[in-house]
C-alpha positions, 0 to 999 in steps of 0.5 A, a space after each residue: 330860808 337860810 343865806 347859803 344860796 345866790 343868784 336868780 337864773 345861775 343859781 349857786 348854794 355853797 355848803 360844808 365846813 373848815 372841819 366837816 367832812 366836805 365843802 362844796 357846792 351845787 350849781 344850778 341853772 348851768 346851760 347844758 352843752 358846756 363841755 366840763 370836766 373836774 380838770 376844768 376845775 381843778 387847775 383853779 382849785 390848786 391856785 387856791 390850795 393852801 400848802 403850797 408855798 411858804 406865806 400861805 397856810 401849811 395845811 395840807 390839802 390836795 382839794 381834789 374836786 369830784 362832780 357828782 352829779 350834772 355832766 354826762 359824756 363831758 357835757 353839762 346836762 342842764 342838771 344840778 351840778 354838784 361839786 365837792 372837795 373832802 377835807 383830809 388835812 383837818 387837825 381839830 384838836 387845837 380847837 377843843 381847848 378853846 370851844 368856849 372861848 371866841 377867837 378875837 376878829 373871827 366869827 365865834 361868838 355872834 355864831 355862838 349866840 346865833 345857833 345857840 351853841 350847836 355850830 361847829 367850832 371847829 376852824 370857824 366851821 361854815 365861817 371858815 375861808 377854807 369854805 371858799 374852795 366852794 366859791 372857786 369850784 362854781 367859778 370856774 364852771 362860770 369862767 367857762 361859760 363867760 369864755 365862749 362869749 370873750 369875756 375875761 375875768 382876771 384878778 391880782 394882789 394890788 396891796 398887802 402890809 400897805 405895800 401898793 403895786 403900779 397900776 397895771 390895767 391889761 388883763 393877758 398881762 396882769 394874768 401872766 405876771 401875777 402867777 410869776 410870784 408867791 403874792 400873785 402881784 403882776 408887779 414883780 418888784 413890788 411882789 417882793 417886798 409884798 413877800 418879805 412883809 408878809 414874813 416878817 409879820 409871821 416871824 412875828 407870830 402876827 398877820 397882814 392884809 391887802 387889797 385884791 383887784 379884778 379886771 373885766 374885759 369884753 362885756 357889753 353894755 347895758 347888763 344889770 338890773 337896776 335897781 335892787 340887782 343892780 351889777 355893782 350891788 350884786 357884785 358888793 353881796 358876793 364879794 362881801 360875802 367872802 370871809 375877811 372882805 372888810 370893803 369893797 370899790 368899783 372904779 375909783 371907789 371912795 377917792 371919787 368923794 374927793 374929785 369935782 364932777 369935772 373931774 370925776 365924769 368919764 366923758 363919751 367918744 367915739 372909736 371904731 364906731 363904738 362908743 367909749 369913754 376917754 376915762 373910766 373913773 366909774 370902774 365900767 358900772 353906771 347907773 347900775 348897769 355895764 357901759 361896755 369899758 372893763 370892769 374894776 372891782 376891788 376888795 379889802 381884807 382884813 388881817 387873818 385873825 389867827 394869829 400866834 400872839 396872846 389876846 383878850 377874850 372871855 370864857 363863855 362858860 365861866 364868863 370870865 375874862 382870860 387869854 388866848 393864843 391860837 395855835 394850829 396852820 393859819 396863813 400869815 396873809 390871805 391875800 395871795 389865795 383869795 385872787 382865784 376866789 375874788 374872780 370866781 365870785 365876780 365870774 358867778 355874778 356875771 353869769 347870772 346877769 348875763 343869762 337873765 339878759 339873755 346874752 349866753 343861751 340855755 343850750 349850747 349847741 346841738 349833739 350830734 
């Protein structure tokens, strides 16, 4: 069985390529009853969508989603849902010249051994960001459902060019400020400089990358199913599984390995008659399950690949060493479009888990 499905009661399967005709996905497991439309989808696809600002890729895509098929009269049926966006800006010519020649830092050529040639090449077909248009798409079925029981899922650009922003842990905040900038950094002085950084590298014919965090408020404790499905492992497969994600750190990550257990430990009190914990090093995951403090999750990417400048590759046809200079629209940072694609990812998990716990139901509701 291939790896392009995931989940076990929100099951979602991603499928399509940079260059093919379409990248979507199939939603299955959704409970019926959830009022959804392609607008539902939309307004997350268009923050993903390249063309839309200057350190962003000047392909032109609209990303105009259709649902094919799970809904009926607004609703969902309880049906698969299918979800597709058809590529319409693709320019695949500047890929025929360098077919047999792998790009340095993308997938080209473990893909070209693993399929023995047959992959498509194009844009890094199936190993191409533009697939998480289909992440997006499945997330934002799942960030409707997570609002009906309060939970808020909301992430932002913490780093880029090694340029950090100030610690800002409100969810309402960090959604409102970060939709304020190009780099979506809900600070605002540190967006800027973010911005020139990117810029420069691109004036460059080179690229950045940077750090996304997310934010999750309103979960219960005690949803995970340790210890193979774990929250924090399930959430290490999704994130990790986005193209460019080199890293991933819940709560204080690797800086935990560097603070004594007197440090470290996020110590239990009591508030309103619920318990919390006066700090929240371990990022709202213990053991595997939620403890009921927000969850902080953060990803790494890596630098886009695609970049102007001459490198080193071989020619797999001649297998010879030789150049090579990518030319084609390719985002100078790719930080800024993976914020919508980082809380979907995180969105879909919880879903998952918060079904097979038994917090959101199969039906929602009862037509009348």
């Amino acid at each position: 069985m291939g790896g392009n499905s995931i989940g076990k009661e929100f099951v979602v399967t991603f499928f399509g390529e940079s260059h093919g005709r379409c990248v979507g996905a199939v939603v299955d497991g959704c409970p019926s009853g959830l009022s959804l439309g392609e607008k539902d989808i939309q307004v997350e696809l268009d923050r993903r969508r390249p063309g839309t600002s200057k350190v962003s890729s000047p392909r032109v895509e609209l990303d105009e989603v259709e649902i094919i098929s799970g809904t009926f009269e607004g609703f969902t049926t309880g049906a698969p849902i299918c979800l597709v966006v058809w590529n319409r800006g693709a320019e695949s010519t500047a890929y025929d010249i360098i077919r047999n020649k792998p790009r340095p830092g993308h997938a080209d050529y473990p893909a070209h051994v693993k399929y023995g040639g047959f992959n498509d090449f194009r844009g890094g077909g199936r190993f191409s960001g533009r697939t998480t248009a289909s992440y997006v798409m499945a997330g934002a079925v799942a960030e409707k459902l997570l609002s009906i029981i309060g939970v808020k899922v909301v992430a932002h650009t913490i780093e880029i060019a090694g340029i950090k922003a100030r610690m800002i842990r409100d969810a309402e905040r960090i959604k409102k400020q970060a939709e304020e900038n190009l780099v979506r950094c809900a600070d605002q002085s540190a967006a800027e400089r973010m911005e020139k950084a990117i810029m420069k590298a691109k004036e460059e014919g080179d690229s950045v990358g940077g750090v996304v965090e997310c934010l999750v408020e309103g979960l219960s404790a005690g949803i995970g199913e340790p210890i193979l499905d774990s929250l924090d492992a399930d959430f290490a497969k999704i994130l990790f599984d986005i193209p460019a994600v080199k890293g991933v750190e819940v709560g204080l990550g690797f800086d935990a390995a560097r603070l004594r257990g007197s440090q470290n430990n996020d110590q239990y009190a009591m508030k309103a008659r619920r318990v919390i914990t006066t700090s929240n090093n371990s990022g709202g995951i213990i053991g595997g399950l939620s403890n009921g403090m927000p969850l902080i999750l953060r990803a790494a990417f890596k630098p886009s690949p695609s970049i102007a400048l001459k490198q080193k590759t071989v020619d797999l046809q001649k297998m010879k060493e030789t150049e090579i200079s990518i030319s084609g629209k390719h985002d100078p940072c790719i930080v800024p479009r993976a914020v919508p694609v980082v809380e979907s990812a995180v969105a879909i998990t919880l879903v998952d888990h918060l079904l097979r716990a038994g917090f959101l139901p199969k039906v929602l509701g009862v037509k009348k």
